[in-house]
N, C-alpha and C positions, 0 to 999 in steps of 0.2 A: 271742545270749547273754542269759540273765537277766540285769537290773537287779542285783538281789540279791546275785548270783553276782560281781559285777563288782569287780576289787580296784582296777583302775584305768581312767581312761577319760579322754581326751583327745578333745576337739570342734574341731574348725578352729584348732589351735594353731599360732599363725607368731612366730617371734622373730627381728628386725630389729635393728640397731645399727648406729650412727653411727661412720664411718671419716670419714679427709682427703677423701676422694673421693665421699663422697655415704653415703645408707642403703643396707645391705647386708642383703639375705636370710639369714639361717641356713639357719630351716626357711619352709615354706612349706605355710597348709592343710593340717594333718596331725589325722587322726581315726582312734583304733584304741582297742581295748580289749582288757584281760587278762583272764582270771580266776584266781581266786583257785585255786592248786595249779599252776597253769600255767608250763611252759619256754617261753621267747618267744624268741629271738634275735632283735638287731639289728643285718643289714648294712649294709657298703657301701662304698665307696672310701675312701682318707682325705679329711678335709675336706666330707667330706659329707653332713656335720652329726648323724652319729649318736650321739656321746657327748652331743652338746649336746639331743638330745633325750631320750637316758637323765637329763640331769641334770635337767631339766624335768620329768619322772617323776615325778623323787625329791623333786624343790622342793627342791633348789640351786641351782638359778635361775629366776627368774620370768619368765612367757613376752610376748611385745609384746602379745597381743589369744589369743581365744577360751579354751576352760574346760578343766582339769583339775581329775580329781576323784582321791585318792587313797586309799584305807580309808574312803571313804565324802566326804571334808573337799574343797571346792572351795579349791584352792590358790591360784587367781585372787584370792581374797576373803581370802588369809593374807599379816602380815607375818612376816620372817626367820625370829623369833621363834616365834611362832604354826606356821608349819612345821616349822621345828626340832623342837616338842614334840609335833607328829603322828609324827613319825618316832621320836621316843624309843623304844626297847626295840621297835620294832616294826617297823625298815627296818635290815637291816644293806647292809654296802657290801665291795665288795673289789675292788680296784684293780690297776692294771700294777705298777704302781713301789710298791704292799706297802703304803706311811702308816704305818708301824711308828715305835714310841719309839723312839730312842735311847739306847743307857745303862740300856736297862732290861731283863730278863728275859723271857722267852716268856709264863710265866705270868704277868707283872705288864700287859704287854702286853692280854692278852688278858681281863683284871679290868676294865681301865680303864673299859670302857665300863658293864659290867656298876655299878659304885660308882658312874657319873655318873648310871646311873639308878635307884640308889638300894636298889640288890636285897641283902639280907642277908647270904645265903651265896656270896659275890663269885669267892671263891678254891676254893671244891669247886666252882663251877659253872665255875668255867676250866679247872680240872684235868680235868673229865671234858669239858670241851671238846677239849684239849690231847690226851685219849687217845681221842677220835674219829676225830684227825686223824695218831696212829700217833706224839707225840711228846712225851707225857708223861714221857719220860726227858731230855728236851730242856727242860724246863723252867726248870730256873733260870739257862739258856745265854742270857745277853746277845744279842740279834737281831743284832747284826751280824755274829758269830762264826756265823749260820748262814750254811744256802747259802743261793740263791736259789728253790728248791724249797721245804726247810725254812719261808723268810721269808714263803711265801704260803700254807705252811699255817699258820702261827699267825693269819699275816690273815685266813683261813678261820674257823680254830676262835675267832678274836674275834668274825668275824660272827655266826656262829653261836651264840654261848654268849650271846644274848641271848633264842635262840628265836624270830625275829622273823619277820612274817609274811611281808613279804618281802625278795629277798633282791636289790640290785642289783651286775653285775660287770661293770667297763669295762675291756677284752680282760687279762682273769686271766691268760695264758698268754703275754701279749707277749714279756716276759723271760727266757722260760725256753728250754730246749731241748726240742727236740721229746720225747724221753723223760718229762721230766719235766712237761711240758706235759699228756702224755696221762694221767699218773697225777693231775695236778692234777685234770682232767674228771673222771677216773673219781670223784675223791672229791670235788668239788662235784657231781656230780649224785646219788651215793648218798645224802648227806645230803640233799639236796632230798628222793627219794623217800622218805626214813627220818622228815622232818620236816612235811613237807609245804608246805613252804614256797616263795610263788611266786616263780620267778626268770624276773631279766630282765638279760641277758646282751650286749654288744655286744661282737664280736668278725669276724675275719677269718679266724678258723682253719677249718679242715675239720674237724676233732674235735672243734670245738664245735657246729658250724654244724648236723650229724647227730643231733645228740643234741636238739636243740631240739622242744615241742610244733609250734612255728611259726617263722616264718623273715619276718621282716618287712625289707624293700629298700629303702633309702632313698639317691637320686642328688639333689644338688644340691638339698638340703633338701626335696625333695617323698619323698612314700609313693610307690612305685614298684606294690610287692607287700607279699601279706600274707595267708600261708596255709602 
């Protein structure tokens, strides 16, 4: 892969932490890289350390030793802060369990993030997020009066409505039923294609795991596979 081309890259990353019982491995020497436009899936059992390396990615948590680079920014060498604002307006995120407001609207929902970073037109850029996602008539419906299909697409059309470059999702579809599971896919990877935005995806589903550039394997915090 080119240098250049690289939206993310990870060099012998291990993250260790302190239990009653001694240090405990998460991950283990882990080295891959993205590129930029790229579908990546990340499998593997439970507990076997995949979300924790998605979140490593994203620099939600900082890793025990070796280097991530992410949009260019070695995360090793960032504090909270300093990450945080690498990810502004340029890493969206979407989740099992949604991270939706409470109390508040679809569309207010899905502004939040857009205001936090400062963008003008807050509320025409939700609204046409919200009818990307098939629910701009759903708009001034309180989140938890939707369904749970509903609740991950506004989590969708939040991510999205920053235009960000990339896009991470830790198993999107856990909660849902297979139906609507496979329509979630269908419309997280349309928008990918439509956007261009790289996604990095951990999941266990079959309907996502196909639709991936690449399929990366991870057992008991080591790289397995990855291709």
């Amino acid at each position: 892969m080119a240098e250049n081309n690289l939206c993310i890259a990870l060099n012998q990353v291990a993250k260790t932490v302190d239990t009653p019982e001694g240090k405990l491995d998460i991950l283990d020497n882990i080295s891959l890289q993205v590129e930029y436009q790229e579908a990546v899936v990340i499998k593997g059992a439970s507990g076997s350390g995949k979300t924790t390396l998605l979140g490593l990615m994203a620099g939600l948590d900082q890793a025990s030793s070796g280097d991530i680079l992410l949009l260019g920014h070695n995360l090793m060498q960032k504090n909270e802060e300093q990450r945080a604002a690498i990810r502004s307006g340029q890493v969206g995120f979407v989740f099992q369990s949604f991270h939706l407001v409470q109390g508040a609207s679809a569309v207010q929902n899905v502004m939040l993030p857009l205001e936090l970073s400062g963008i003008g037109d807050a509320q025409a850029r939700a609204l046409a997020s919200l009818q990307q996602v098939g629910l701009e008539s759903r708009r001034d419906t309180l989140v938890e009066h939707l369904s749970g299909g509903e609740q991950q697409r506004v989590a969708i059309a939040r991510a999205y409505a920053t235009r960000p470059r990339i896009l991470f999702a830790d198993e999107p579809t856990g909660n849902l039923d297979a139906t609507t599971g496979r329509q979630i896919a269908d419309l997280m990877f349309a928008l990918r294609d439509q956007s261009g935005t790289t996604l990095v995806l951990v999941t266990h589903e079959t309907e996502l795991l196909e639709r991936g550039d690449r399929q990366i394997l991870i057992e008991s915090g080591r790289l397995v596979s990855d291709g």
